[in-house]
C-alpha positions in Angstrom: -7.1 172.3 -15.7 -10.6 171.6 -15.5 -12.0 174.9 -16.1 -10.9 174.8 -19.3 -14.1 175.6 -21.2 -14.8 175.6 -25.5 -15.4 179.4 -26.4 -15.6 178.9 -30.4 -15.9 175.8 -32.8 -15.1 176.2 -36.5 -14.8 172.7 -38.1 -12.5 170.9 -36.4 -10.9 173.8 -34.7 -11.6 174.2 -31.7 -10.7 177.3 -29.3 -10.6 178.1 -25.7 -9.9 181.7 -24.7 -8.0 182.7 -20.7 -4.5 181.3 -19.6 -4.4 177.3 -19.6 -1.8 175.0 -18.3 -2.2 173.1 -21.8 1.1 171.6 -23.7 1.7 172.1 -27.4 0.8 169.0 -29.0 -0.9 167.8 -25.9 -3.8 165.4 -26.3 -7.0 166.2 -24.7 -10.8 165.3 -24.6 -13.2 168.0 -26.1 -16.7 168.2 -24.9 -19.4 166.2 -22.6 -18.6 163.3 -25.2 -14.9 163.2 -24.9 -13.9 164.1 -28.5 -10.1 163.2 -29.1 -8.0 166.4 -29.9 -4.8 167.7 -29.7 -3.6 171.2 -29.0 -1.7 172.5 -32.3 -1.1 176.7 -31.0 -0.9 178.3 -27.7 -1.2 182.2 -27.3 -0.8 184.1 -23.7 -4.8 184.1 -23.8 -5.7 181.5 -26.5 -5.2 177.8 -27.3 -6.1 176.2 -30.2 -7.2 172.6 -30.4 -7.5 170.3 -33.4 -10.7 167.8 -33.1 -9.7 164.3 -34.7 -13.4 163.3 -34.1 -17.0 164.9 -36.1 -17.9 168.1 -34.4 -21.1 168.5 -34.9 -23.4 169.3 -32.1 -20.3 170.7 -29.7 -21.1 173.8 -28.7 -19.4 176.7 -26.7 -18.9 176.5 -22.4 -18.2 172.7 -23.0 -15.3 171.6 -21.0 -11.6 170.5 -22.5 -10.0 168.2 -20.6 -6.2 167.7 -20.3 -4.6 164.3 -20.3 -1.0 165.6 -19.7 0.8 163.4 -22.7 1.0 164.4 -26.4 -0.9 162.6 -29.4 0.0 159.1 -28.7 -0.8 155.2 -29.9 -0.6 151.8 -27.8 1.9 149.7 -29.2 1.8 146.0 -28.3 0.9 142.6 -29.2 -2.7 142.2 -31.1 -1.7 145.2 -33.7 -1.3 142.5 -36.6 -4.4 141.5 -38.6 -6.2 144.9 -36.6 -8.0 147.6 -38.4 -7.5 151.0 -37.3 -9.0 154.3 -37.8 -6.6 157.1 -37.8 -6.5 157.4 -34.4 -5.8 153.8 -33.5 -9.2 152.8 -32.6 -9.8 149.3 -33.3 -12.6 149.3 -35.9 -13.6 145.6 -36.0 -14.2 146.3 -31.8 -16.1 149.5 -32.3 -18.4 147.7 -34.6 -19.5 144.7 -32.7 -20.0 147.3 -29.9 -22.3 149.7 -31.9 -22.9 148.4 -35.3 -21.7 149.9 -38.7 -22.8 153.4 -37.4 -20.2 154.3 -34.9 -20.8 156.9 -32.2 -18.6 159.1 -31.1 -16.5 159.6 -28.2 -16.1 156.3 -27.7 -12.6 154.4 -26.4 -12.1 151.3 -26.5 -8.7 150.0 -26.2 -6.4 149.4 -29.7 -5.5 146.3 -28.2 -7.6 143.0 -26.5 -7.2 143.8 -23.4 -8.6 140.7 -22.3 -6.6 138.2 -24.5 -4.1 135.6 -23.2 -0.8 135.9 -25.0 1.8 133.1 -24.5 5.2 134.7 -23.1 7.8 133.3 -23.0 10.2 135.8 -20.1 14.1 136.3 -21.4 14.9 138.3 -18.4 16.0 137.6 -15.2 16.2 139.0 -11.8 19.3 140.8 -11.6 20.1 141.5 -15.4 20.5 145.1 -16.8 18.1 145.8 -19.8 18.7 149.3 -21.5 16.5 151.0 -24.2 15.1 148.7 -26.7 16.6 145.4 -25.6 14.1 142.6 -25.8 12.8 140.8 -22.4 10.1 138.9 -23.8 8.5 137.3 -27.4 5.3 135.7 -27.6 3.7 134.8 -30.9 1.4 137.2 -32.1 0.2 135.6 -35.4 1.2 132.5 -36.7 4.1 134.1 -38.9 5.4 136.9 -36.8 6.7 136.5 -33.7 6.2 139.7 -31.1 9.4 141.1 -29.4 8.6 143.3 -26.1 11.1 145.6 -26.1 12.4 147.9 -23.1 11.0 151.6 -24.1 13.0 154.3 -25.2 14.7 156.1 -22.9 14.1 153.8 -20.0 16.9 151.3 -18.4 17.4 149.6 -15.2 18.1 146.6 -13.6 15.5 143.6 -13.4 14.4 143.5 -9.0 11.0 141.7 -10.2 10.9 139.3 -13.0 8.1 136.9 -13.7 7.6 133.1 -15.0 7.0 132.5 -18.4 3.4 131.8 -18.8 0.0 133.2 -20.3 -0.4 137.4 -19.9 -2.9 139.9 -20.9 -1.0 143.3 -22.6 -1.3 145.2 -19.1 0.1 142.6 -16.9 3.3 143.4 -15.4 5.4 140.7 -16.6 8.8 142.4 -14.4 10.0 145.4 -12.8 12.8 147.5 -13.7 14.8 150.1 -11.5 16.6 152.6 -12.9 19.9 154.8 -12.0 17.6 157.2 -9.1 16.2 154.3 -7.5 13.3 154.9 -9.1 11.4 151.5 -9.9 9.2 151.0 -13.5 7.0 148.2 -13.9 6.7 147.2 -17.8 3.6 145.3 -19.5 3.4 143.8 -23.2 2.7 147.8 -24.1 3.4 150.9 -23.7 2.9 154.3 -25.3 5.1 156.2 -27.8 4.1 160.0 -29.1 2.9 159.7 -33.1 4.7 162.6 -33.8 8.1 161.8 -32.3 10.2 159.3 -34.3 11.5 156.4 -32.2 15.6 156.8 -31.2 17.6 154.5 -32.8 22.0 153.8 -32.9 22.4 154.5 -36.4 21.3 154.5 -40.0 22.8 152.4 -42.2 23.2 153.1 -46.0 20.6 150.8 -48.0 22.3 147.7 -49.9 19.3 145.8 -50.3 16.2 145.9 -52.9 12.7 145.6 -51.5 11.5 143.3 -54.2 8.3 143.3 -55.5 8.2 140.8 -58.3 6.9 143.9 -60.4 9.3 144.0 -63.5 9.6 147.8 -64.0 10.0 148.5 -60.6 12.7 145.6 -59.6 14.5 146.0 -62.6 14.5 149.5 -64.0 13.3 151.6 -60.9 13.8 149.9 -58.0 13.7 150.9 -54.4 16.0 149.8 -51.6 14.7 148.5 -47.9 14.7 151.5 -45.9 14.1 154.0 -49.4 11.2 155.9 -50.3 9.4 156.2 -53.5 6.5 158.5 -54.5 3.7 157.1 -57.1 2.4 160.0 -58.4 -1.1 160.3 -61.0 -4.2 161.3 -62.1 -7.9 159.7 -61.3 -7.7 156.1 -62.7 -4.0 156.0 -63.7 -3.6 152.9 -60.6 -2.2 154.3 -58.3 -4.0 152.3 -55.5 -3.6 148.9 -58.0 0.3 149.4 -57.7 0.2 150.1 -54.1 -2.2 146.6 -53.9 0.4 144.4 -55.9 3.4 146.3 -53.4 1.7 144.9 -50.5 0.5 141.9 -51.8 3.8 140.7 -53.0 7.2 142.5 -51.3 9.5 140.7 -49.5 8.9 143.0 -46.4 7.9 141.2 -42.9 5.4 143.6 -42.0 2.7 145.5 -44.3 1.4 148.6 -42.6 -1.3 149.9 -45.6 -2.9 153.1 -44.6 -5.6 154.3 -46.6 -5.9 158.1 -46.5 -8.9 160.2 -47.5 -9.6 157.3 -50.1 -13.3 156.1 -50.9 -14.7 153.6 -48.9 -14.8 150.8 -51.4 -11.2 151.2 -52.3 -11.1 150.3 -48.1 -13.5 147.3 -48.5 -11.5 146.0 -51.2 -8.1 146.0 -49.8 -10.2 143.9 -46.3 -11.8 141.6 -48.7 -8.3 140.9 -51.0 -6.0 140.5 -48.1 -8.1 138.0 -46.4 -8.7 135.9 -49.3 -4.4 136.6 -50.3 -2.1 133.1 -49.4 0.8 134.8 -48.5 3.5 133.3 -50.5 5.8 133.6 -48.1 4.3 131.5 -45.4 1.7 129.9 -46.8 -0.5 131.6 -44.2 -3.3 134.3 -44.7 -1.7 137.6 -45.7 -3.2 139.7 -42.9 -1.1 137.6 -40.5 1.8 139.8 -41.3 -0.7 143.1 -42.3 -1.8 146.3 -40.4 -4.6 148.2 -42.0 -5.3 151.9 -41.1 -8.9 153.4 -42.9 -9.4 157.0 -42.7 -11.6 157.0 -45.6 -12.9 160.3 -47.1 -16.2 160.3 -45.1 -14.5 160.8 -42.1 -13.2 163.7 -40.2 -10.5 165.5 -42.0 -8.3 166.5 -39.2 -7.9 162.5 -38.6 -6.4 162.2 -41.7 -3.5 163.7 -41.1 -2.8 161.4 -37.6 -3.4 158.5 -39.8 -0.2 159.3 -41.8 1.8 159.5 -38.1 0.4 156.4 -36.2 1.2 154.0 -39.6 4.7 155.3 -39.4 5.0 155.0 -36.0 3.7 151.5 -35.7 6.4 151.0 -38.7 9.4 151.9 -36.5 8.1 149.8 -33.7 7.9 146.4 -35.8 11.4 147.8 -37.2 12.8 148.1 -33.8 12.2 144.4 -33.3 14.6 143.8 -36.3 12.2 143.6 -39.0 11.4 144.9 -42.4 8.5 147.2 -42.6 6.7 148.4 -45.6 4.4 151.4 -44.9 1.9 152.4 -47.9 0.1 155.7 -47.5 -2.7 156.4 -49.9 -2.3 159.3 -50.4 -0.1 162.0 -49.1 -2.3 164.3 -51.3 -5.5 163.2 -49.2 -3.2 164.4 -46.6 -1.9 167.6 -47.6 -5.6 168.6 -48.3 -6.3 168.1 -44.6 -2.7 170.1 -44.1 -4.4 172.9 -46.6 -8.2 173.1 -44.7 -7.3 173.2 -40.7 -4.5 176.1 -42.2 -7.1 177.9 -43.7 -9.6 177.5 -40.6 -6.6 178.9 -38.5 -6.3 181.7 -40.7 -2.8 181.3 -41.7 -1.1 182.8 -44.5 -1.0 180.6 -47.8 1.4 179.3 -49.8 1.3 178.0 -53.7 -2.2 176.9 -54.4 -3.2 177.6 -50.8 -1.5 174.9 -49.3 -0.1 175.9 -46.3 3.8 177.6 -46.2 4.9 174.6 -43.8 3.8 171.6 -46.3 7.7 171.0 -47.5 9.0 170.3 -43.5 5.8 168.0 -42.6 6.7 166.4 -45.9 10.6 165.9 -44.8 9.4 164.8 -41.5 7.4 161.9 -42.9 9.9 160.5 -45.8 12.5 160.7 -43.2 11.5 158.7 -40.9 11.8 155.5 -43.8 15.4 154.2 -43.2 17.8 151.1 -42.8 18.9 151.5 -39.2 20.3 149.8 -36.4 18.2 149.5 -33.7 18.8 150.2 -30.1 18.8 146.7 -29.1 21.7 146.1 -31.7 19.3 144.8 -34.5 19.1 145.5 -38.2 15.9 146.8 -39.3 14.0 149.1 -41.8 11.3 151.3 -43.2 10.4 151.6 -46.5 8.2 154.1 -47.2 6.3 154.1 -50.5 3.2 157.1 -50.8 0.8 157.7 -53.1 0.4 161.1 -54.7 -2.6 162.4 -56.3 -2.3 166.0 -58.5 -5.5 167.3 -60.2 -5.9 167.1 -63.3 -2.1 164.8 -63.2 -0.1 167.9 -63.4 3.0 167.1 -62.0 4.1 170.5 -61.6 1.5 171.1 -58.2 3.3 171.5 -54.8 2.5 168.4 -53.6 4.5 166.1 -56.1 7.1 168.8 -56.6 7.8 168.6 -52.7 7.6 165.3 -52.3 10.6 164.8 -55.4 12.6 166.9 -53.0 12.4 163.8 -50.0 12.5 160.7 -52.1 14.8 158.8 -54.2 12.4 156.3 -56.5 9.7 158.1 -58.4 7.0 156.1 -60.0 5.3 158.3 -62.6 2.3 156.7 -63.3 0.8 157.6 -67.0 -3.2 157.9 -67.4 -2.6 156.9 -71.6 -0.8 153.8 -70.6 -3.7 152.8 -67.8 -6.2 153.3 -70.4 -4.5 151.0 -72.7 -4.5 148.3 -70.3 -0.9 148.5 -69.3 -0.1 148.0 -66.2 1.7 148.7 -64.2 0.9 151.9 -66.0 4.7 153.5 -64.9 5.8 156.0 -67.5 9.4 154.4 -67.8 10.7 157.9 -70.1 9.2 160.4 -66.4 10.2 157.6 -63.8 13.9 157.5 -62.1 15.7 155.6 -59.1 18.4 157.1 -57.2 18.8 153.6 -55.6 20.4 151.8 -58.6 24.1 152.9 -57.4 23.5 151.4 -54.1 21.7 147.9 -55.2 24.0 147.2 -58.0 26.5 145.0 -56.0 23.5 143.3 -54.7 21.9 142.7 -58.1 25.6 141.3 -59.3 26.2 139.2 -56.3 22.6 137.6 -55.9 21.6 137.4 -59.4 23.5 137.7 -62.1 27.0 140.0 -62.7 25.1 141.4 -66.1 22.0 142.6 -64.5 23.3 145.9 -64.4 24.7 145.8 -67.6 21.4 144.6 -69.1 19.1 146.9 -67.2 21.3 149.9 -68.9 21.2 148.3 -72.2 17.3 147.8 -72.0 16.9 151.9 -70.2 18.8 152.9 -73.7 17.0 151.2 -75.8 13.7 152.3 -74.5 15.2 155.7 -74.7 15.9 155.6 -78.3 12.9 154.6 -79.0 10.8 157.5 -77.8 13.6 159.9 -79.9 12.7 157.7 -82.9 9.1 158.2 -82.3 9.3 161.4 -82.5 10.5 161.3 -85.8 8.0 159.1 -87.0 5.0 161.3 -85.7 6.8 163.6 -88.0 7.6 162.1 -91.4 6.8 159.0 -90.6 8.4 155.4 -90.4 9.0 154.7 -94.2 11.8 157.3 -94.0 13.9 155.0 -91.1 16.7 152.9 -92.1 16.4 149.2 -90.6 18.4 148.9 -87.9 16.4 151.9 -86.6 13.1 150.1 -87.3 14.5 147.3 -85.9 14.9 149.5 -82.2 11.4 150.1 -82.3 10.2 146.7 -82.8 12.6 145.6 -79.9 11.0 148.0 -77.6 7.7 146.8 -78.5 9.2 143.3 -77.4 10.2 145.1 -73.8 7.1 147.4 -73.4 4.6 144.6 -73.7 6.4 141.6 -73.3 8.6 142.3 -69.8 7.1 146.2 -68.8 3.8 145.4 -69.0 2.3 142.9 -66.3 -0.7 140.7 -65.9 -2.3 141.1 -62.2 -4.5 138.1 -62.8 -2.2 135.7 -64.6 -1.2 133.5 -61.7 2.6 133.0 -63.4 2.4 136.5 -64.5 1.3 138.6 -61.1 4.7 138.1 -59.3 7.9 137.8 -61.0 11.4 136.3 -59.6 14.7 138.5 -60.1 16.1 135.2 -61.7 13.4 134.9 -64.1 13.7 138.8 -65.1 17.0 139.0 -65.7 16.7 135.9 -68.1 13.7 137.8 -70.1 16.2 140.2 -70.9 18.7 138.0 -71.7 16.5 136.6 -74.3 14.9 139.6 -75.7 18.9 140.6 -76.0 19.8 138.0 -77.8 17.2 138.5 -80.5 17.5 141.9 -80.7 21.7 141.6 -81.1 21.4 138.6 -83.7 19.1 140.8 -85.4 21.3 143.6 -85.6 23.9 141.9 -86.6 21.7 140.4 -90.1 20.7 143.7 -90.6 24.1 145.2 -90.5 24.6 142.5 -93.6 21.7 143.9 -95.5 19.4 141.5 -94.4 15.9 143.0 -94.6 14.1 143.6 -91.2 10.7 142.6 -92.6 12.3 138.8 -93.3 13.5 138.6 -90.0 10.1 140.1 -88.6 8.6 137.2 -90.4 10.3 134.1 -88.7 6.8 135.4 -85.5 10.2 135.4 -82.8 9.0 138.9 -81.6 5.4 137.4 -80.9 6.8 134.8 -79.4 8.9 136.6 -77.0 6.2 138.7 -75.6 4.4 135.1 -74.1 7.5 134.3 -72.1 5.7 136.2 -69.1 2.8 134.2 -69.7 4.3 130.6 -70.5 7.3 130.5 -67.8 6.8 129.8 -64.3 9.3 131.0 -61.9 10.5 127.3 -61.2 10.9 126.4 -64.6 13.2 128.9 -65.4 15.3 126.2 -68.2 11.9 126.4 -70.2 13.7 130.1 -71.1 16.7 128.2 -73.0 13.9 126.9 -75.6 13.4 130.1 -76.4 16.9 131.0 -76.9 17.3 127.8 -78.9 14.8 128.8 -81.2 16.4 132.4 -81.6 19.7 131.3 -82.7 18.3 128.3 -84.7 16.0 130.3 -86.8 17.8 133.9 -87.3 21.6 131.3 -87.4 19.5 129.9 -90.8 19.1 133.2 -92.5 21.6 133.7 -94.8 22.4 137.9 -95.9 
């Protein structure tokens, strides 16, 4: 094992030639320095070893060393309110240890290994624990309480068991032996492979909406708690702004943000947001219930492809404890461009636009691991997975984005025209679609109204009728229509700007109750159906333009808190007084 020497470097490749006793997807530690790496093909005289670290300097005869366990992460108390890179090192520690200019080879441990965590012991001597029950909690921020679960695949009964009192994440807190005898002391951690999804009793079929207080996504596209959704588009549609508001504002318990190949500031930004964010939730800082990951695009590309792995991981393990995790990756394409450059170092054979043949199946292995599931210590928990996608030149047709519509459900097409016009969120609502709407719509009827549904559809068709009449009028333009035509596209108007589009810096406008959108549409329903039915008796659509209701519709957003809610009725009032008073 230790003669295992480097005989050729190429990037982050890195080969070894002779017979080793090396595992696929094995970790080990390349060169004098220790460089992380993990073994990706094995041939009867070859192995071939992906570097997660900068290779530069490495050079040939420098020994590999094995660790005997695959590409893993430490999962325990202390994750929360952490930044990682894409190998779980703990950024914060590395820096106080050697400044903003980190060396390499360096190892410090993902977690304080030297904190005091108060734990309070559920366990006793004598009890049988089996995979995933719970033995301990202690409370790991000041919103989320930590559950230290059993690991998978390990049961036993309790021989030692310890008080409740103050432990550091590698104490043994009690000792387990299982069916051979065979006795297993467990800590607040342990270690679970990045690239193995953790074993759960079942998956359940989603019922509930992950509910982001954006009105285009809750209402017309929304995505269940478990789903996955794609937000495809080009450079400077807001792709990352959309991601922000998600994680800012979802109903989730855990955020776990992961920022892929993406500039640095873009990094600094989400740090410097996040700690400034009251979560509304709690009232507490938002990074109490946060995990951020930073594999930004200055650092090695290899990494950037086990930064995708060890947020989804650390996903299932806060979803194993029977809460709802929200993972955002920015962006899978970041990704599949690390995918496309170790391929092409390993000389494989390319696929469309030389990504590599396999980039469908790593694809399907990510999205699926997002689910509603019931955990192995009989809880209910779930991973939504929402990923960022971004195609050159926003051509939607490129493998990445057409793969990626094979593995979700919610598609969020964002539109560089509408992001230039300042509407945000700039999703194109004629390219977008969710597969979820079947599944939430008992939800919507039970928990908010029983004609959300039926006023989503009605809104969707009218917003549909309005790009076919468009169309028309960037032929022969809008003199030709009759009224009640005109009349469709002034209502859209009313929906595009008034409810679609939202205002990230309006303190009532930046997050947006169910209750309060279902009673926008309400009101932009009424107007529109009282002025259909004038129009029907001849009434001209410029008179009823006139009364200013359409202008005044559009301010709701602005104008309406979420707890004021009966402020809405004025509106309605006003509707029916003024249109009731015109006379055909």
């Amino acid at each position: 094992m230790q003669n295992n020497k480097i005989y050729g470097i190429n990037g982050p490749v890195v080969t070894i030639k002779g017979r080793t006793e090396l595992s696929m997807s094995e970790m080990v530690f390349v060169g004098e320095q220790g460089l992380i790496g993990e073994v990706i093909r094995l041939d009867p005289d070859a192995a071939v070893i992906q570097v997660y670290e900068e290779t530069s300097g490495l050079k040939p005869g420098e020994p590999v060393k094995s660790t005997g366990m695959p590409m893993n992460v430490t999962l325990g108390p202390g994750i929360l309110s952490n930044i990682f890179d894409g190998i779980e090192n703990p950024l914060e520690a590395l820096s106080r240890q050697a400044g903003a200019f980190i060396p390499r080879g360096m190892r410090p441990s993902p977690l304080d290994e030297e904190k005091l965590w108060d734990v309070t012991v559920l366990a006793e001597k004598g009890d049988y624990l089996g995979s995933g029950e719970i033995y301990a909690t202690c409370p790991e921020t000041k919103v989320i309480t930590h559950k230290i679960m059993v690991p998978p695949g390990l049961s036993g009964k309790v021989v030692e068991c310890r008080e409740s009192g103050k432990y550091r994440v590698n104490d043994t807190v009690l000792v387990i032996e299982d069916k051979n005898g065979v006795k297993h002391p467990l800590t607040l951690c342990h270690k679970w492979p990045i690239r193995t999804p953790r074993p759960i009793s079942g998956r359940k079929s989603p019922t509930k909406p992950l509910i982001t207080g954006q009105r285009v996504i809750d209402t017309l596209f929304p995505i269940a708690k478990g789903g996955a959704a794609a937000v495809p588009g080009g450079f400077g549609a807001g792709k990352t702004v959309v991601q922000h508001q998600i994680a800012k504002w979802c109903d989730a318990d855990i955020i776990i943000y992961i920022g892929c190949g993406e500039r640095g500031n873009e990094m600094t930004q989400v740090l410097t947001e996040f700690q400034d964010i009251t979560d509304p939730k709690t009232g507490e800082a938002l990074t109490n219930r946060t995990v951020l990951i930073a594999n930004t695009s200055n650092m090695p590309v290899a990494a950037r492809e086990a930064s995708i792995y060890t947020g989804v991981t650390i996903a299932e393990y806060y979803r194993d404890m029977g809460y709802d995790t929200a993972m955002m990756a920015d962006s899978t394409s970041r990704w599949a461009e690390a995918l496309r450059e170790i391929s092409g170092r390993l000389e494989e054979m390319p696929a469309d636009e030389g990504f590599p043949a396999y980039l469908p199946s790593r694809l399907s292995e990510f999205y699926e691991r997002a689910g509603l599931v019931e955990t192995l210590g009989g809880d209910e928990g779930s991973v939504s997975i929402i990923g960022a996608v971004s195609p050159q030149g926003a051509d939607f047709s490129e493998p990445v984005t057409q793969n990626t519509k094979r593995f979700i459900r919610c598609f969020w097409a964002l539109d560089k025209n509408l992001a230039y016009a300042r509407h945000y969120p700039a999703i194109n609502w004629n390219d977008s679609y969710s597969e979820y709407i079947s599944d939430l719509s008992a939800w919507y009827i039970q928990n908010v109204g029983s004609d959300f549904i039926t006023c989503r559809n009605e809104i969707c068709a009218l917003l549909a009728e309005e790009k076919n009449l468009l169309e028309i009028v960037k032929l022969i333009g809008s003199d030709v229509l009759p009224d009640n035509q005109k009349l469709i596209i002034e209502i859209a108007k009313v929906i595009r700007v008034g409810f679609l589009q939202q205002f990230a810096f309006s303190d009532i406008d930046t997050f947006v109750t169910v209750d309060k959108q279902l009673r926008m549409m309400r009101t932009i329903l009424l107007l529109y159906h009282m002025s259909k039915e004038l129009v029907s008796k001849q009434v001209p659509l410029s008179e009823i333009t006139s009364t200013g209701l359409f202008e005044r519709l559009i301010q709701i957003k602005n104008n309406v808190p979420n707890d004021r809610l009966e402020m809405i009725d004025e509106y309605d009032e006003k509707i029916k007084s003024v249109l009731g008073n015109i006379t055909p």
